[in-house]
MIGUDREN-280025 format. One record per residue: residue in one letter; x, y, z of N, C-alpha, C in turn. Coordinates in steps of 0.2 Angstrom, whole numbers, plus 5000, padded with zeros to 4 digits. Each point is the difference from the previous one (the first is absolute). Layout:
REM residues N
AXYZXYZXYZ
...
***
This chain:
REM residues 393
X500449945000499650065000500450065000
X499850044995500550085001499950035005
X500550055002500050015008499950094997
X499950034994500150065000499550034994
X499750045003499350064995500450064999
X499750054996500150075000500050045006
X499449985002499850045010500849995002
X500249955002500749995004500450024997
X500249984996500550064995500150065001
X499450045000500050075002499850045008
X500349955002499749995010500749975003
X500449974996500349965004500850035001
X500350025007500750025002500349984995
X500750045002500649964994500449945001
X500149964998500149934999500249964995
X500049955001499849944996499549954999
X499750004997499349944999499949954996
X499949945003500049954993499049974999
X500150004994499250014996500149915000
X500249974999500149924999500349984992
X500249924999500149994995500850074998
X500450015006500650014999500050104997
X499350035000500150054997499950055008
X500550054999500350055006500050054998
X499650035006500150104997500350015007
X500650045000500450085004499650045000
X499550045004499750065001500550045004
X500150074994500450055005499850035002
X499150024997499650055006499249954998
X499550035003499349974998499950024993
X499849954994500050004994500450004995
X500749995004500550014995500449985003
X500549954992500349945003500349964992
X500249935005500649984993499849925000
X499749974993500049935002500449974997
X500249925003500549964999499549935001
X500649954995499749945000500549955006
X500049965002500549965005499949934998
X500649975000500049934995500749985001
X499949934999500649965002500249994992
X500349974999500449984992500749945002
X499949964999500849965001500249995008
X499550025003500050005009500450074999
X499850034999500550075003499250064999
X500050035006499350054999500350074998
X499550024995500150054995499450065001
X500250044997499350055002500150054995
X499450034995500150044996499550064999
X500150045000499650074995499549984997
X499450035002499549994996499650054999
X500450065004499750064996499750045008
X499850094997499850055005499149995002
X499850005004499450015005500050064999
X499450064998499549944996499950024992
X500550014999500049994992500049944997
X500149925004500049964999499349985006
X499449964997499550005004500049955006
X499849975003500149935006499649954993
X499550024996499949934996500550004995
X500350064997500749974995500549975003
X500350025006500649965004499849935001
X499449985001499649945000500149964994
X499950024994500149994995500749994997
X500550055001500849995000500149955005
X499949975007500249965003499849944995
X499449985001499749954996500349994994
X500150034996500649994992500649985004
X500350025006500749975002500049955003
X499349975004500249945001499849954995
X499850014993499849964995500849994997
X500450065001500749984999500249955002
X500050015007500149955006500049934998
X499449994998499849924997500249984995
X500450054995500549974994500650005002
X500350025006500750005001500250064997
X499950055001500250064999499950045003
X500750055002500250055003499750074999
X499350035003499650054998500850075001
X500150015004500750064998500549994995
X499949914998500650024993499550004993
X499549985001499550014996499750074997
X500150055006500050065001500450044996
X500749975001500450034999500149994990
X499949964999499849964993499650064997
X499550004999499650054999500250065002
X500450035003500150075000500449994997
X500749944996500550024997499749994992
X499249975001499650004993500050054998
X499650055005499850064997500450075001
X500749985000500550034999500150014993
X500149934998500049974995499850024994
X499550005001499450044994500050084998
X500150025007500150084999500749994997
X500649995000500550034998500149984989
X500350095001500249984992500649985000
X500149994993500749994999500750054998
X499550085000500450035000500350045006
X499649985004500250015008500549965004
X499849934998500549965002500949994999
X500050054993500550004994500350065005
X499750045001500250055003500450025008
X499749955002500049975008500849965000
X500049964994500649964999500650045000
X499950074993500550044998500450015008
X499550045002500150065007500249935006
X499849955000500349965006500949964999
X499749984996500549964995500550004996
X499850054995500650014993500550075005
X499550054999500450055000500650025006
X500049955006500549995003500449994996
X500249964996500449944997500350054994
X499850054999500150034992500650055002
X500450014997500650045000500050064994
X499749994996499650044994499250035001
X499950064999499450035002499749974993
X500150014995499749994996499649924997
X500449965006499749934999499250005004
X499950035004499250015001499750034994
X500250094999499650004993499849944996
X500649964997500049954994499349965002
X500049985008499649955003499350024997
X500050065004499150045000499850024993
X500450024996499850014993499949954995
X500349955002499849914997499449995004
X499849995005499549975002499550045000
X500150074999499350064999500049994994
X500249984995500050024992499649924999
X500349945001499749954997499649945002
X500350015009499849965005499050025003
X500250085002499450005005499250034996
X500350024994499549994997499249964999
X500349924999499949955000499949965005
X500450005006499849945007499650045002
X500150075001499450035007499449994996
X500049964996499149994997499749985007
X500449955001499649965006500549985006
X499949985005500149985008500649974998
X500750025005500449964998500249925001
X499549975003499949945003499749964993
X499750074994499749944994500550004997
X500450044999500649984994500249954998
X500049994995500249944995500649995000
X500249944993500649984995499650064995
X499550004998499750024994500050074999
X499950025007500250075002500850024998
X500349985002500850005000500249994992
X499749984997500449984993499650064996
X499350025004499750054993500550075005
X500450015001500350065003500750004996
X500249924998500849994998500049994992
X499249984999500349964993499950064991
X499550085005500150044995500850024998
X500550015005500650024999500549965001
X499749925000500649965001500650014992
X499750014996500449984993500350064998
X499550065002500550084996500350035007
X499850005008500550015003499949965004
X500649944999500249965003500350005009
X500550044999500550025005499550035004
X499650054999499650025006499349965001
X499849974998499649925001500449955003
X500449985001500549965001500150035008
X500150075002500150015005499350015005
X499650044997499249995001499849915004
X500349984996499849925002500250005006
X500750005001500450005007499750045004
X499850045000499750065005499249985002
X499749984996499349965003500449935003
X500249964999500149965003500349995008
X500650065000500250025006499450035007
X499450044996499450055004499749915000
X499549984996499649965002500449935005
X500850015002500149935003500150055006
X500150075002499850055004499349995001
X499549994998499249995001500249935004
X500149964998499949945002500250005009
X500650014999500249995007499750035004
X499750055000499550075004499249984999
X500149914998499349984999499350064996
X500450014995499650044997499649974995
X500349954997500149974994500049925002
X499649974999499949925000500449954993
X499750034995500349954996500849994998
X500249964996500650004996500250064997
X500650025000500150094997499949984992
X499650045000499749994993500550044995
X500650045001500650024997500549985000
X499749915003500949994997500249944995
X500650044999500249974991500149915000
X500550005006499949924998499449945000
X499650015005499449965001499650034995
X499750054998499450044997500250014991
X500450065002500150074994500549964996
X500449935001500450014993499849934996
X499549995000499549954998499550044994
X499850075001499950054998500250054994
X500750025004500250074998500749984995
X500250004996500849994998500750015002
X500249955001500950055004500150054998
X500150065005499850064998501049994997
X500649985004500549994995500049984992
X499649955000500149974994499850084993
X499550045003499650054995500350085003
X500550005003500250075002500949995002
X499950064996500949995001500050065004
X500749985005500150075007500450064993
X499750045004500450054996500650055005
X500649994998500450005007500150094999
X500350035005500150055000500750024995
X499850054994500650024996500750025004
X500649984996500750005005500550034995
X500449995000500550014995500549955003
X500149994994500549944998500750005005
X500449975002500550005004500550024995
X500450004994500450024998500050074998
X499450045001499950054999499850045010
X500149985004500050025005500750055002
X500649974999500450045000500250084999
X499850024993500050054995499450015005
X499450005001499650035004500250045008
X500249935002500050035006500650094998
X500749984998500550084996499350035000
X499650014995499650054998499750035009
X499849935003499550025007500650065005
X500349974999500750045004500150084999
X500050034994499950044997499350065004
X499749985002499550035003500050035008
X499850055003499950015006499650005006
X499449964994499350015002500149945008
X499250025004499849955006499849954997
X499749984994499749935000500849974996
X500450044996500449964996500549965004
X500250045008500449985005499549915003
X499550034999499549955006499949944993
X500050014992500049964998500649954998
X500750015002500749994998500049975004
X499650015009500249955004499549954999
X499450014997499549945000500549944994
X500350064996500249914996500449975003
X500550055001500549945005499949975006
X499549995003499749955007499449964993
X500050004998499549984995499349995005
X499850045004499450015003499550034996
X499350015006499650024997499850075001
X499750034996499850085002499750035007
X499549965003499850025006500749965004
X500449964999500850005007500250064999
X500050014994500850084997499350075004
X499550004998499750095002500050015008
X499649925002500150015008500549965002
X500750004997500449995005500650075005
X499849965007500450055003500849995003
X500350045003500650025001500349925005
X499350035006500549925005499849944999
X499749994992500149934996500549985000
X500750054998500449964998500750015005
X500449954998500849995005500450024994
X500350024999500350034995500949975002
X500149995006500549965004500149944996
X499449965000500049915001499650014992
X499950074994499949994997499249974995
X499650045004499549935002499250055000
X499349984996499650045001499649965002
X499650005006499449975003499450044999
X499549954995499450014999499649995006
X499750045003499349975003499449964998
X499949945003499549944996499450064998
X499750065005499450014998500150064992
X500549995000500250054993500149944994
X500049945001500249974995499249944996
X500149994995499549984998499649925004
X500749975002499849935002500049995006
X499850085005500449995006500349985003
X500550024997500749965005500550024998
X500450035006500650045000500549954995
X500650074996500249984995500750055001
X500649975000500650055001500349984992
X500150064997500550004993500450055002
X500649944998500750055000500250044994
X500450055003500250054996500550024999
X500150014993500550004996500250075003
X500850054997500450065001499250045000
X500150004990499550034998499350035002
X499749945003499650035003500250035009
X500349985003500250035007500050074998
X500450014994500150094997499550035001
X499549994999499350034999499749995005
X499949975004500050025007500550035004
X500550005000500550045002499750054999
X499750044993500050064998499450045001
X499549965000499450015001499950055009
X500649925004499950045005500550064999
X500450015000500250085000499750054996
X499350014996499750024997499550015005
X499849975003499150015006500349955008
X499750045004500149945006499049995001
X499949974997499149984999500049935001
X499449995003499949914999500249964995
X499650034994500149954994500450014996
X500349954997500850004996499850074993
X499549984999499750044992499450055005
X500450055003499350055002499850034994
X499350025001499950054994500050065003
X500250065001499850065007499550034998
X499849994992499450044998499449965005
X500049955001499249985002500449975010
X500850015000500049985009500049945001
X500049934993499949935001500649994994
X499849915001500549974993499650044994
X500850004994499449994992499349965000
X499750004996499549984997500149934996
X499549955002500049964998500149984990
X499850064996500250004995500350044997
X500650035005500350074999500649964994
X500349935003500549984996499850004992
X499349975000499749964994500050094995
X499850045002500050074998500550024997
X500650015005500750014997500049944995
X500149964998500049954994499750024994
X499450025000499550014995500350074997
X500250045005500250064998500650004996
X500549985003500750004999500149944996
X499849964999500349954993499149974999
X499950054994499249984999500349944995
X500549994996500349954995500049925001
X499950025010500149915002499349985002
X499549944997499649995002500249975007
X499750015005500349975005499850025009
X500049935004499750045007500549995005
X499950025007500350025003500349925003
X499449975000499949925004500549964994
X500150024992500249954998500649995000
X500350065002500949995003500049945005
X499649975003500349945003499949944994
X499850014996499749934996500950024996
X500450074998500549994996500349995007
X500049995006500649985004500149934999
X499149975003500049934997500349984996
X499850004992500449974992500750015003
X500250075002500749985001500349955005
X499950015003500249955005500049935000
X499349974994500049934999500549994994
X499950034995500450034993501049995002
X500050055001500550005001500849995008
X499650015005500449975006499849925000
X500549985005499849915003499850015007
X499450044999499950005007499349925001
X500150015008499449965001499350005000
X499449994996499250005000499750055006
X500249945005499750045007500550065002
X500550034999500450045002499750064996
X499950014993499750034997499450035000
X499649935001499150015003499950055009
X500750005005500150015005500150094997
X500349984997500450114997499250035001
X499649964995499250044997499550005006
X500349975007499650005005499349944998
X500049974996499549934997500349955006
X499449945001499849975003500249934999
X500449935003499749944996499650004997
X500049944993499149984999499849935004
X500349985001500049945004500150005008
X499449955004500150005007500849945002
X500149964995500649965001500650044999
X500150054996500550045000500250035005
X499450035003500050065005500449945006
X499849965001500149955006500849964999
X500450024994500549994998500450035001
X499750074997500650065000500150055007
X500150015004499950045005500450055001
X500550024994500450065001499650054995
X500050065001499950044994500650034995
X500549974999500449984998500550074997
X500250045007500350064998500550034999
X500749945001500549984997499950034991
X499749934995499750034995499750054999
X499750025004499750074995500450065001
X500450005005500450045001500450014992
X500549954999500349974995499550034992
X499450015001499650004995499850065000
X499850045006499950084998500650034997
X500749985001500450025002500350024993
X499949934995500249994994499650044996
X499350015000499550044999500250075000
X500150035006500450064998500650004997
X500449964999500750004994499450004995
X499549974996499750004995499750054997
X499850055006499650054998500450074997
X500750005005500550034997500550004997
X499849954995500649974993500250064997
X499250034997500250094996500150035001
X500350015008500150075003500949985003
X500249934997500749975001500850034999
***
């Protein structure tokens, strides 16, 4: 028999009260109050939420108790039940372009050492992704969904389809974990999409960054020498450490040992995370030498117009300007370091791979090789600048 009416309810001190059949209301004052169901589960007693007095009535609590212990009798847990259906109708409300977004801000953009790789992120998946998924709930998204997003630009842009593919794969296996997402990642290429779609290898060729040729480096570099500009200095030392553009703009003064002849990159400035020392040849110590008796500033290349390093594309400008004649970019001076280096020294693979700051490809290698082998590279910047100044000999 129920132990509780509306009259009591609205009469009764502050408390607790049990109606029967396991269903309980907390009164914190007369008429108002919190009910709760009370239940054993597995021998262990449990008790849950069932909502405010009296927004919730004495016959609906009756009716939520009575649906929990019909639980009861299938062997199921009404708070993990509960909680089921609240991650259901989570579920349904979220889109996929929220989710994508949540991923960037949680996940990527820590990890990115380039501003511009978010950009890349958010205008791939604004342009061709969110159009199409936020049709519907992210929880409905298909394979079928995924291919009608990849397969208009699989054939004419490849390379940014190709990376599109990566980038839904990575957010929806991001859904999954955070139980957004129930099924199989409907983005991925081995199980699903390459069943589908064609090696995007087999129908795209990389298009690598233009370089100049190593035999013609020499005569170049003379001409660079020749100038007195801030990017021509900041570019003279990106050939010779064969680095990239963002180590040379922000690098600063107590990077380097100039003693032990030696530049310490900081991992969070490097592309692969992880700290990278390149030795330095005469040539390049000059230019740091000079730089510093030219500014005592943080960065090796201040600009004082703007109070910071040069500009990310300040080198690339002095190029276009000063030898419009050489097709060619700032990044491709590592690729003529590379050819030369394979070309014409007997250096080692991985001593080489180690100068360009790259990575093994292989996890046995890596568990092989344990030095970063700076004996060699030393040996290999070193001959690099005898190479660069053959024409100024």
């Amino acid at each position: 028999m129920k132990k509780l009416n509306f009259k009591k309810l609205t009469t009764l001190a502050k408390g607790k009260y049990h109606d029967g059949d396991g269903l309980y209301i907390t009164l914190t004052s007369p008429g108002k109050g919190k009910w709760s169901f009370r239940y054993r589960f597995n021998k262990k007693p449990r008790e849950m939420g069932l909502g405010k007095f009296p927004d919730i009535s004495l016959l609906n609590a009756r009716q939520l108790a009575l649906s929990n212990k019909q639980l009861l009798i299938k062997n199921i847990d009404p708070i993990d039940e509960k909680n089921r259906s609240e991650v259901l109708r989570q579920q349904k409300s979220k889109k996929f372009s929220d989710i994508a977004r949540l991923f960037i801000e949680t996940k990527k953009k820590p990890e990115w050492t380039n501003k511009k790789s978010e950009q890349q992120w958010i205008n791939t998946i604004n342009t061709y992704a969110s159009p199409i998924l936020n049709k519907k709930p992210l929880i409905d998204i298909n394979r079928d969904d995924i291919i009608n997003v990849l397969q208009p630009i699989w054939n004419t842009k490849t390379e940014t389809a190709r990376r599109l593919q990566q980038r839904l794969f990575l957010i929806f296996a991001f859904a999954k974990i955070r139980d957004w997402y129930v099924n199989d990642n409907p983005a991925s290429w081995k199980e699903h999409l390459s069943f589908v779609l064609s090696d995007p290898y087999k129908i795209h060729k990389v298009i690598h960054f233009p370089s100049l040729h190593y035999t013609k480096i020499s005569n170049f570099y003379e001409d660079l020498y020749q100038f007195e500009h801030l990017s021509a200095y900041a570019l003279r030392f990106l050939i010779l450490t064969a680095t990239r553009t963002k180590e040379v703009i922000e690098a600063k003064f107590d990077e380097f040992d100039l003693q032990k002849k030696m530049w310490t990159i900081p991992a969070d400035k490097m592309k692969v995370r992880k700290e990278h020392k390149v030795p330095l040849s005469k040539e390049a110590i000059k230019i740091i030498e000079f730089m510093k008796r030219k500014h005592n500033h943080e960065y090796v290349f201040h600009n004082p117009a703007i109070g910071k390093h040069i500009s990310n594309g300040a080198m690339l400008v002095f190029l276009k300007k000063q030898f419009p004649h050489h097709s060619i970019t700032v990044h491709g001076f590592r690729a003529s370091f590379r050819d030369w280096a394979e070309e014409i020294g007997n250096y080692s693979h991985h001593a080489i791979e180690f100068c360009l700051a790259h990575q093994l490809p292989s996890k046995v290698e890596k568990a092989y090789l344990r030095t970063d082998l700076t004996k060699q590279r030393k040996i290999i910047m070193n001959d690099w600048e005898k190479y660069l100044l053959t024409s100024m000999a």
